[in-house]
C-alpha positions as CSV (number, residue, x, y, z in Angstrom):
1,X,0.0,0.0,0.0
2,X,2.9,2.5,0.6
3,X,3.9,2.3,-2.9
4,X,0.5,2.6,-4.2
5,X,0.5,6.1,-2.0
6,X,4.2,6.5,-3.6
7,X,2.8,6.6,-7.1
8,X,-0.1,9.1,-5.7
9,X,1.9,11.4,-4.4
10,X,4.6,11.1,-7.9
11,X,2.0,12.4,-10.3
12,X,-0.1,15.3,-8.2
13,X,0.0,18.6,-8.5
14,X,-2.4,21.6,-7.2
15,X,-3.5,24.0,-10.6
16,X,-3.1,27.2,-10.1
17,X,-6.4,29.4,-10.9
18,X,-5.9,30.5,-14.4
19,X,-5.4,27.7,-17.4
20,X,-6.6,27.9,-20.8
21,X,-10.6,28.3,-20.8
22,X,-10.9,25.9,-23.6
23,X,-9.0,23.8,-22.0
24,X,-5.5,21.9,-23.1
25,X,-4.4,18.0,-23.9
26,X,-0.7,17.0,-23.8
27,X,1.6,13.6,-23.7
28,X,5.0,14.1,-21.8
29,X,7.9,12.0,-20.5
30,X,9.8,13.0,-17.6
31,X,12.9,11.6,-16.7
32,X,15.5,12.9,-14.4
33,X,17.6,11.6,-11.2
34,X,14.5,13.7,-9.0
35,X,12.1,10.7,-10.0
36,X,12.6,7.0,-9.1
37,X,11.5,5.5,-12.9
38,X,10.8,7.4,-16.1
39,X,7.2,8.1,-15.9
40,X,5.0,8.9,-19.1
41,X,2.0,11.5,-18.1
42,X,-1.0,12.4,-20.4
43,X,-2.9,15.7,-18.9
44,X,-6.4,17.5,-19.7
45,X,-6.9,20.7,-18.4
46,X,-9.5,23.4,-18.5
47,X,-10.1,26.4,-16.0
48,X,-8.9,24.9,-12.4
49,X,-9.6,21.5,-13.6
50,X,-7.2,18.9,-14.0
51,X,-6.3,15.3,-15.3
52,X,-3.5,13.4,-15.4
53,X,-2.6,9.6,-16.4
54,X,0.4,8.3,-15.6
55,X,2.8,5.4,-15.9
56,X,5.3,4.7,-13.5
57,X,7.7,1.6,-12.4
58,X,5.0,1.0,-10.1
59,X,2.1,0.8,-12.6
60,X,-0.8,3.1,-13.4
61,X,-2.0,6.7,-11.6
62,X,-5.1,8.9,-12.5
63,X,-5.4,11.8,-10.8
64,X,-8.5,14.5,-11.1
65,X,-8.8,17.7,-9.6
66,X,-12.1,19.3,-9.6
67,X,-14.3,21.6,-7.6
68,X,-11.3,21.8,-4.7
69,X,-11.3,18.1,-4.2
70,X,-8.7,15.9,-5.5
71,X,-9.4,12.0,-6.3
72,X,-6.3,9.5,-7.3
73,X,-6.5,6.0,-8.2
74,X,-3.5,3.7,-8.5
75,X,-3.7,0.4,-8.7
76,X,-6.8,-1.2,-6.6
77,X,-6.5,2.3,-4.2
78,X,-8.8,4.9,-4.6
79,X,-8.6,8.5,-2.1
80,X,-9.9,11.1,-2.1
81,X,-8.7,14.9,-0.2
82,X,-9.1,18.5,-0.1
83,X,-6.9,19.4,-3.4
84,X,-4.5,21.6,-0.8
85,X,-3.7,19.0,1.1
86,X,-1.6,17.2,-1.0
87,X,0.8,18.3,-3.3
88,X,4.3,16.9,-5.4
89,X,7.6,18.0,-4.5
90,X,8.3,17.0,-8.1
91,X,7.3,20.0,-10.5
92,X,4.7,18.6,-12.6
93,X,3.8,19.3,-16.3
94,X,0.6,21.0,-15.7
95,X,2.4,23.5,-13.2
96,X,3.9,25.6,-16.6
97,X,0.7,25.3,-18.3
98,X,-1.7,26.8,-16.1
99,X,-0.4,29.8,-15.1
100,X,2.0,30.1,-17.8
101,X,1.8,34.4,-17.8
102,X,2.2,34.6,-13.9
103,X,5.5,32.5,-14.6
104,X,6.9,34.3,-17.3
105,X,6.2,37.6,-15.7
106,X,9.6,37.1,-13.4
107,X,11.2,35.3,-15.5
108,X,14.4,36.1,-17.7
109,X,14.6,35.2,-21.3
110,X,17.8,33.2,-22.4
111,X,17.5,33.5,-26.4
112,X,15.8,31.0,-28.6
113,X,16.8,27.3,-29.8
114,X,15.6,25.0,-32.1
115,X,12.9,22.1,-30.8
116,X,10.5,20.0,-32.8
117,X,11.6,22.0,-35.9
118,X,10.9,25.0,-34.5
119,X,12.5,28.3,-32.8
120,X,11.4,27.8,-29.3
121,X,12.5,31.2,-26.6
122,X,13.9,29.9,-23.7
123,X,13.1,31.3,-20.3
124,X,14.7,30.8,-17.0
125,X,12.2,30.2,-14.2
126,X,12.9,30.3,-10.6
127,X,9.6,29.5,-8.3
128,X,9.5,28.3,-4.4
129,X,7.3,25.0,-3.7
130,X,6.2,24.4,-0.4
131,X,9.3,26.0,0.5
132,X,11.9,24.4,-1.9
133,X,13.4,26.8,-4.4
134,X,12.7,25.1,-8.3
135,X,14.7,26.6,-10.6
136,X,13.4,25.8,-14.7
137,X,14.1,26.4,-18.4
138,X,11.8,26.5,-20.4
139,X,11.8,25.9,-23.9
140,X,8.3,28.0,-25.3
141,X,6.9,27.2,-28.8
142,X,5.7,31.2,-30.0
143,X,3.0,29.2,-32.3
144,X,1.5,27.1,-29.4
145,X,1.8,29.4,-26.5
146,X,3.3,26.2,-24.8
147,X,6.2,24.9,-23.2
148,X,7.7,21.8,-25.5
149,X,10.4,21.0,-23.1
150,X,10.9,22.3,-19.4
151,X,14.2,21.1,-17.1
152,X,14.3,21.9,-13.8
153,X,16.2,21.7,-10.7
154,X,15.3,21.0,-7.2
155,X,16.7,19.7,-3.9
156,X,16.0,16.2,-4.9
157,X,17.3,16.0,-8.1
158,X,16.8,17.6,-11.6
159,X,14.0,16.4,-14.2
160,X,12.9,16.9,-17.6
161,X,9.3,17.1,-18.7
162,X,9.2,16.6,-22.6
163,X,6.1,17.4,-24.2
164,X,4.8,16.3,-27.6
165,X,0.8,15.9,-29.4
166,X,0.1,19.3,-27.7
167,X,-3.3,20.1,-28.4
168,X,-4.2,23.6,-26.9
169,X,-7.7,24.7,-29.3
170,X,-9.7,22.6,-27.4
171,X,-12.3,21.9,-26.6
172,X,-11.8,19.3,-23.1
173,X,-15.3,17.8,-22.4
174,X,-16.3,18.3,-18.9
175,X,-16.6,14.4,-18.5
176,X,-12.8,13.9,-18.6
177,X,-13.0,15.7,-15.3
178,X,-15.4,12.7,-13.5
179,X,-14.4,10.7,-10.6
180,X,-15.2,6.6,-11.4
181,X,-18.4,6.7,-9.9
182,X,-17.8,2.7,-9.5
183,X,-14.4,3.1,-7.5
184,X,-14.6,2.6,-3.3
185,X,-13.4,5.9,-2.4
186,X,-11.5,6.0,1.0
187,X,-10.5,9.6,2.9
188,X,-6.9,10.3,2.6
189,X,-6.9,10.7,6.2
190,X,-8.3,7.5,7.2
191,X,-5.8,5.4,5.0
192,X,-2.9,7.5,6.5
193,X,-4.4,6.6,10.0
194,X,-4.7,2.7,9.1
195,X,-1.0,2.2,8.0
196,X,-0.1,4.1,11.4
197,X,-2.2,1.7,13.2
198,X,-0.6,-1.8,11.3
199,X,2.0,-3.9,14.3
200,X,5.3,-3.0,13.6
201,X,7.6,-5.9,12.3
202,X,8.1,-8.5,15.4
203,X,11.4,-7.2,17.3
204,X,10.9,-3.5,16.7
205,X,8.7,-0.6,18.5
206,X,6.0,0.6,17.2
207,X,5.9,4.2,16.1
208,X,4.0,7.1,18.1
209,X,1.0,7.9,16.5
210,X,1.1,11.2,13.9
211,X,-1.3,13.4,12.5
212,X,-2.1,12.7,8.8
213,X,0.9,14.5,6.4
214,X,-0.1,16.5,3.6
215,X,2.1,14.8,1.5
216,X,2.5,10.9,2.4
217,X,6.7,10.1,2.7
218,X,7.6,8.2,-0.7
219,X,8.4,4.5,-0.1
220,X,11.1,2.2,-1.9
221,X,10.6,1.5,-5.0
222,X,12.1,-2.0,-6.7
């Protein structure tokens, strides 16, 4: 179960308030030495909503954010929280699409470089998450209004979100945005409280008790 809350907490990340109204569809492969695996993302977004499917060493993660509440499924888990509560560490493709203006409005332009067969400006980014200091470049298509590639840097590591079949005419249909109404959806809270709860291993102490993190701790992964 900790590596199903692993892959969870991997592919989240809390949209910002403005996105394109139409709303936007993207593929992207990040790699880097911040992430455990090469994970391959597909996103939907319109207004403050929010979809991502990804693929990760530890299998498949949907996450939708919608209405302030956040639901993620990932392998035979299903939670549900408050979209602030939980957040990646990991900058996340969606976080340089939908507020792309704020981000640009500090940032410093580099010059321009060929991408995709095209003369893409390159911007240098430097934002704090959850107080972590994330510096970026990115590499903007002038045609798209879109970031093709973005690198950043963080405390954990550096990764590289590559983006390609960028779609940004819309329009997203409002169903892409719909929790499985068949899944068993469990609090956030209360699955944090059960794996508190389990016996530790026979030999060691158990752990005190701790109130529910925002942001579960990732777990080993094979």
């Amino acid at each position: 179960m900790r590596r199903t809350l692993f892959a969870a907490a991997l592919v989240f990340a809390l949209p910002a308030l403005s996105a394109p109204p139409k709303g936007a569809h993207w593929k992207s492969e990040m790699t880097g030495s911040a992430l455990p695996a090469p994970v391959s993302v597909e996103t939907w977004v319109k207004g403050a909503s929010l979809r991502a499917e990804s693929r990760t060493a530890v299998g498949t993660s949907t996450v939708i954010v919608r209405d302030g509440t956040a639901w993620v499924t990932t392998g035979s888990l299903a939670l549900r929280m408050p979209a602030a509560q939980h957040r990646s560490a990991t900058p996340q493709p969606a976080d340089y699409v939908q507020d792309l203006d704020g981000l640009l409005a500090s940032a410093t332009r580099l010059g321009t470089e060929s991408l995709d067969g095209e003369e893409c400006e390159t911007w240098k980014v430097t934002q704090t998450r959850d107080g972590r200091t994330v510096e970026s470049v990115l590499w903007l298509s002038p045609s798209l209004r879109f970031p093709r590639q973005v690198e950043a840097k963080t405390d954990r590591g550096a990764v590289r979100i590559r983006n390609r079949e960028i779609d940004v005419k819309g329009p997203v249909d409002d169903a892409v945005f719909a929790p499985d109404a068949k899944a068993a959806w469990q609090d956030l809270g209360d699955v944090v409280r059960q794996l508190q709860a389990m016996p530790a291993p026979r030999g060691t102490a158990a752990p005190a008790a701790k109130a529910p993190s925002a942001t579960p701790a990732p777990a080993p992964v094979p």
